[in-house]
C-alpha atoms as one frame of an Amber mdcrd trajectory, in Angstrom:
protein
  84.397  66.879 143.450  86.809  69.364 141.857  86.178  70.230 138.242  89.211
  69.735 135.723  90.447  72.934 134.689  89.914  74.071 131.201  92.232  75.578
 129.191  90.817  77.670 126.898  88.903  79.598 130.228  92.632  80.441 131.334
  93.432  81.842 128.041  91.089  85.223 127.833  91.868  87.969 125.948  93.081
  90.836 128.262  92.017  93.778 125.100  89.193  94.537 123.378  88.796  96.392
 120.065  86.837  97.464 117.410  87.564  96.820 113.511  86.565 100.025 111.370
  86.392  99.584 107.365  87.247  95.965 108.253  86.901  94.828 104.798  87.029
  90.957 105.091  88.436  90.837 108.736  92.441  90.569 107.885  93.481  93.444
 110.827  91.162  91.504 113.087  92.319  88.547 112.636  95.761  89.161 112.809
  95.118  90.233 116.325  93.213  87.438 117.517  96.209  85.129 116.202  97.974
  86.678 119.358  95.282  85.435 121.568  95.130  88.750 123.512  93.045  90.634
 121.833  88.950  90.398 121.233  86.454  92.167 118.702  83.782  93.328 120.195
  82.370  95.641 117.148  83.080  95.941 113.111  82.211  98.128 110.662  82.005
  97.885 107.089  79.500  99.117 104.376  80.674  96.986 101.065  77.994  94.204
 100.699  80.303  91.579  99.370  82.573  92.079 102.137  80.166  91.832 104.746
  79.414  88.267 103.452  82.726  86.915 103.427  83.476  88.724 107.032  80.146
  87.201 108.241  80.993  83.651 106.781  84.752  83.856 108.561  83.439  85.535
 111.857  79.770  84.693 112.258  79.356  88.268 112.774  77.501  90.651 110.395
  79.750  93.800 110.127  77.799  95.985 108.181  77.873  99.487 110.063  78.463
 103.126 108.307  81.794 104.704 110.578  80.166 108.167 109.159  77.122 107.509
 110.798  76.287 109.373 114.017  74.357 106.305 115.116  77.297 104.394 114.673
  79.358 106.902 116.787  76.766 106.985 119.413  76.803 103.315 119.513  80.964
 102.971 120.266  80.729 105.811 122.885  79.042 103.250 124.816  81.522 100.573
 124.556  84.351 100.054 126.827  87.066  98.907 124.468  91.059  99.682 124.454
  92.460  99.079 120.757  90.747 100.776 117.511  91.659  99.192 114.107  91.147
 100.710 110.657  92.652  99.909 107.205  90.798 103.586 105.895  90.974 104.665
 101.922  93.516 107.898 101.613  91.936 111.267 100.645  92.524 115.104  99.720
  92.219 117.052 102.761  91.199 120.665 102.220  93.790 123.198 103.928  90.878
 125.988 103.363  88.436 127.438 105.944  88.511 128.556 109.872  91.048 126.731
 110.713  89.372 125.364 113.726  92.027 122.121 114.101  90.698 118.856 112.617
  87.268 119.362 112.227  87.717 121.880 109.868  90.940 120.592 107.927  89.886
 117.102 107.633  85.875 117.305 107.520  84.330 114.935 104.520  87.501 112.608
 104.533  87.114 109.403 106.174  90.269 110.296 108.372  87.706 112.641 109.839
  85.058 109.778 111.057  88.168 107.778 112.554  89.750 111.159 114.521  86.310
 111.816 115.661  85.817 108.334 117.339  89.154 108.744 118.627  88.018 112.062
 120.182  84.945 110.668 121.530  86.122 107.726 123.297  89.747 107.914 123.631
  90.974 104.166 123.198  94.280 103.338 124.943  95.724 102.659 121.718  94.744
 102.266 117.434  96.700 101.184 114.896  96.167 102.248 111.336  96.818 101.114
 107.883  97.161 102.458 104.630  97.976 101.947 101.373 102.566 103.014 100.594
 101.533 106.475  98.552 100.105 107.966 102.274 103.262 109.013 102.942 103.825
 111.020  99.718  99.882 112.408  98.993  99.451 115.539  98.443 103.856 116.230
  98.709 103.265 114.786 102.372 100.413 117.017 103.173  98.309 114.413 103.826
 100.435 112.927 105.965 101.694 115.761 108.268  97.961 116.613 108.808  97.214
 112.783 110.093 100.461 112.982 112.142  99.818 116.402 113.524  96.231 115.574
 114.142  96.757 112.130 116.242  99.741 114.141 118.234  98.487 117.621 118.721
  95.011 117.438 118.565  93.681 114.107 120.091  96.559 113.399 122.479  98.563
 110.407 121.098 102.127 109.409 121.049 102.878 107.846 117.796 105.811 105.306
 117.195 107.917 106.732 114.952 107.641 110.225 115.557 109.663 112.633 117.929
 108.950 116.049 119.145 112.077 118.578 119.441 110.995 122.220 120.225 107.836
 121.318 119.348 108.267 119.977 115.925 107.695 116.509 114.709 110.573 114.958
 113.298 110.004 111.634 111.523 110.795 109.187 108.076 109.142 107.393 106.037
 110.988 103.949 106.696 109.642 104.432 110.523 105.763 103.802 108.965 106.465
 101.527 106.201 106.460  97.673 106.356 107.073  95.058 103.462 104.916  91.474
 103.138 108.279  89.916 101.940 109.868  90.342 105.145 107.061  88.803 107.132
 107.242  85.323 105.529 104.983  85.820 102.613 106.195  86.047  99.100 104.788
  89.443  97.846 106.345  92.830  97.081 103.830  95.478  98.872 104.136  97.587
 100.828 101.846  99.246 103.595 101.702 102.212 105.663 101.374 101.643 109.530
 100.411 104.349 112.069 100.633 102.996 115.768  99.951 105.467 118.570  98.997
 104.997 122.312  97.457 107.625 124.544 100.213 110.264 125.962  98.272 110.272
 129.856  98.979 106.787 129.802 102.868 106.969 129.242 105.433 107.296 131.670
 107.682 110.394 131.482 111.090 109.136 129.563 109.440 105.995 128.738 111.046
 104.693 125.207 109.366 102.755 122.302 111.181 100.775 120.421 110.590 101.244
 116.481 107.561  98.875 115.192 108.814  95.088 113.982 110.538  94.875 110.513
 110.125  90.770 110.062 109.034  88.072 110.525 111.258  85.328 111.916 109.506
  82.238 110.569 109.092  82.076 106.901 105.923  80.638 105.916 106.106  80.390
 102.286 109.761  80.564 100.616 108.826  81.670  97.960 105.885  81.662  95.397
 106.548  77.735  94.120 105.835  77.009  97.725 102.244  78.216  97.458 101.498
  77.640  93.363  98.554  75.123  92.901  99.825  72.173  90.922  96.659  71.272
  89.044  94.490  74.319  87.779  91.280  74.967  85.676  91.325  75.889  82.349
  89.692  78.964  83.038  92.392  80.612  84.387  94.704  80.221  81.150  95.049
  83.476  79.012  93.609  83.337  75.568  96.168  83.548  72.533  94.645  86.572
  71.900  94.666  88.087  75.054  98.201  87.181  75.116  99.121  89.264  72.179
  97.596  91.942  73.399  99.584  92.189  76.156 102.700  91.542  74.690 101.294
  94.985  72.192 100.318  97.205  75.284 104.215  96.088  76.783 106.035  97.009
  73.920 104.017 100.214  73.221 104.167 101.348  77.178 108.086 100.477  76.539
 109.158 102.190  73.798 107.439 105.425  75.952 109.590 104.098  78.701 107.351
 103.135  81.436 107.940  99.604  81.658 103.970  98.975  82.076 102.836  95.430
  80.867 102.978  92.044  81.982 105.032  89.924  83.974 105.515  86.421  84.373
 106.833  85.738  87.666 107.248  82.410  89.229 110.773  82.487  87.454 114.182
  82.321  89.065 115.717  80.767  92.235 113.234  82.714  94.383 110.454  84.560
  92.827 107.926  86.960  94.966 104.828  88.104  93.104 104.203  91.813  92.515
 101.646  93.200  94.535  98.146  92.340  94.378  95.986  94.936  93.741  92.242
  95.273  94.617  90.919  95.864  91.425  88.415  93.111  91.090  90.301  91.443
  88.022  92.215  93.866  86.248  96.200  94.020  86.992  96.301  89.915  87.320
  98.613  90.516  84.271 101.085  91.507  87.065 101.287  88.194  88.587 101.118
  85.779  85.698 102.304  82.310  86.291 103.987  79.810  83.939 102.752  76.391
  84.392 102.610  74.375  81.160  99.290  72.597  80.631  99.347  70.922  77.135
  96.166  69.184  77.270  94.611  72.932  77.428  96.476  74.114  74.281  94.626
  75.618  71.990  91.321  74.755  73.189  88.259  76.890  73.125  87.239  77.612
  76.876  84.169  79.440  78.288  83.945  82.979  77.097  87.401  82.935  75.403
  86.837  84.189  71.982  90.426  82.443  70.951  92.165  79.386  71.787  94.306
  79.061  74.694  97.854  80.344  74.652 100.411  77.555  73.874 102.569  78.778
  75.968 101.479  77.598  79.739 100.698  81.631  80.752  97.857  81.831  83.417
  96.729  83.966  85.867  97.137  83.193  89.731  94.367  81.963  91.151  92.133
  83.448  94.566  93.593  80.779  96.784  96.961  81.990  95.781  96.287  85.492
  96.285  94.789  84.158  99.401  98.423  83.081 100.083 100.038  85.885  99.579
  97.923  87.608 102.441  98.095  84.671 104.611  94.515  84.198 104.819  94.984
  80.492 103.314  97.157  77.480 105.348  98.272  79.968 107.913  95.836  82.566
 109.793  92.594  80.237 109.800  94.389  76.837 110.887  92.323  74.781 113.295
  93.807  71.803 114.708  96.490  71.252 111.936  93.204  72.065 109.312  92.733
  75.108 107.350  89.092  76.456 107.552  89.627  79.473 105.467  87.229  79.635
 102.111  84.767  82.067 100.455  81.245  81.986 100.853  79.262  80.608  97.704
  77.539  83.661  97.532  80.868  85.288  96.852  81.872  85.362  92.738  85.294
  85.173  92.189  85.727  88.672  90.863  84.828  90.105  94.218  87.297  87.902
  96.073  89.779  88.968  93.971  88.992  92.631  94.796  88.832  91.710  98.492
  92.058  89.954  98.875  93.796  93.116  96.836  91.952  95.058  99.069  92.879
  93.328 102.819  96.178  93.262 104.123  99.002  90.820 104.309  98.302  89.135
 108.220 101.129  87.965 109.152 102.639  92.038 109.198  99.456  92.845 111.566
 100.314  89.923 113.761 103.619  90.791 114.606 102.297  94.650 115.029  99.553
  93.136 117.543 102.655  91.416 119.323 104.446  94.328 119.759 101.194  96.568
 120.798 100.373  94.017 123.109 104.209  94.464 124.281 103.927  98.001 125.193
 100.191  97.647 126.543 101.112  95.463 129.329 104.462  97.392 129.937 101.983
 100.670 130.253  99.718  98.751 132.527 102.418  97.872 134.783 102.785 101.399
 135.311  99.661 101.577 136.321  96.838 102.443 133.482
């Protein structure tokens, strides 16, 4: 008797990759959303992290990319993509001069350029915080660039060569959450590169996706909780003080203080920043409560503002990275959540800290694009 076919057997990712300073798994996941791509090894070395990544993706991720033994261990893999979100760093111009070893040696751009060295993945992408671009006066930058190009063999998207010298802008590398359906001004740097051998002489890459077609939350009073704790209301005192530290940071003319922002036709939070609970004053909320006014509440040492001003809360942030009621939907039912073990300071810092899916997603589309054009061509 013939066996029914099943579905999900038919529907195997073609590309395998590894996920390098994975934080909580937000790069990864956006590529599994296409379906055509698989992890087959993480790395991360924050604790806290490596809980919430475990609880998400049943996989313990805790691995040291510095590590030799780690290097050792992904020269034995077989896998096509490499992923990293890595922290930006000095790099010192001084010494031999001996290419990217010497130039780059102590940075964590070092550990990734090395793995790329050592096994020579078809493609990576990488992601960094806006500022890349302009560290060091674009030092920084050109080194990364000139590294990936020159030294380890890459093509980057984005980039031309003309007589031998790169040409390139900023606006090639940068990508904005807003535009990709989620209501948050930030900002990322995105490096996409695939292996030179592999490309086809005059072969032509299309610059990397700017949107998002399909909104997926209009704007922030589409994703605003409409019953919150207590806890998340400012004190009265805490409130003054910030209305102090605004008007002192003004009158020096740096604009630096709060902001309430679920105002308007539209509103779009700032961005969220992985601090771990400091800079929520960017991103308060309006929502009047006045059962809570001017109660005394857990460690508030003053009543609770009269005025309805709270901070979001971490399944809004979760939101605004598309973590909640969009990347972890099964069967019409989202399964995304923190572990217990997990305080709410720390998912905070890790939601700051990931990136905004739905950008990654549509960068996995378009890398999966250009893989199976490449493949065609025989790879």
């Amino acid at each position: 008797m013939t066996q029914p076919l099943n579905i999900k057997t038919l529907i195997k990712p073609k590309y395998r990759t590894i996920d390098l300073f994975c934080g909580i798994g937000g790069i990864r996941k956006g590529f599994e959303l296409t379906r055509n791509f698989s992890n087959i090894l993480s790395a991360e070395v924050d604790k806290y992290a490596c809980m919430t990544y475990e609880y998400l993706f049943k996989e313990n991720p805790l691995n040291d990319v510095t590590s030799e033994a780690f290097k050792k261990r992904v020269e034995t893999l077989n896998y096509d993509v490499l992923l990293a979100g890595f922290p930006c760093q000095s790099f010192s111009i001084a010494g031999a001069k001996q290419g990217f070893e010497d130039t780059t040696r102590g940075t964590l751009f070092f550990d990734i350029a090395d793995i790329l060295k050592r096994t020579k993945p078809k493609s990576f992408l990488l992601e960094n915080v806006e500022g890349l671009l302009r560290h060091d006066k674009g030092k920084t930058f050109k080194i990364i660039i000139d590294t990936l190009i020159n030294e380890l063999g890459y093509k980057i998207v984005g980039v031309d060569e003309v007589n031998g010298v790169l040409q390139y802008n900023s606006e090639s590398f940068l990508r904005k959450t807003v535009d990709f359906g989620l209501p948050q001004k930030r900002t990322r740097t995105y490096i996409m590169g695939f292996r030179k051998d592999l490309i086809p002489h005059n072969y032509e890459f299309d610059e990397l996706p700017t949107k998002k077609n399909k909104s997926i939350f209009k704007n922030l009073y589409d994703l605003l909780e409409d019953d919150v704790s207590a806890k998340y209301y400012l004190s009265e005192q805490y409130i003054k003080t910030l209305e102090k530290h605004k008007a002192t940071h003004k009158a020096k003319g740096n604009g630096f203080g709060y902001k309430i922002v679920n105002i308007g036709e539209n509103p779009i939070s700032n961005t969220i920043l992985a601090t771990g609970g400091s800079g929520k004053e960017r991103n308060l909320i309006l929502q009047e409560k006045p059962e809570y006014y001017g109660k005394m509440f857990g460690s508030k040492k003053t009543p609770i503002n009269n005025k309805g001003i709270r901070v979001m809360t971490p399944l809004e942030w979760a939101r605004l990275q598309g973590f909640k009621d969009y990347a972890f939907m099964k069967n019409n039912k989202d399964t995304f959540s923190f572990p217990n073990t997990v305080s709410e300071t720390q998912q905070y810092k890790q939601l700051g800290n990931s990136v905004s899916i739905p950008v990654i997603e549509e960068l996995a589309k378009y890398m999966y694009k250009h893989l199976e054009q490449l493949d065609r061509n025989g790879i």
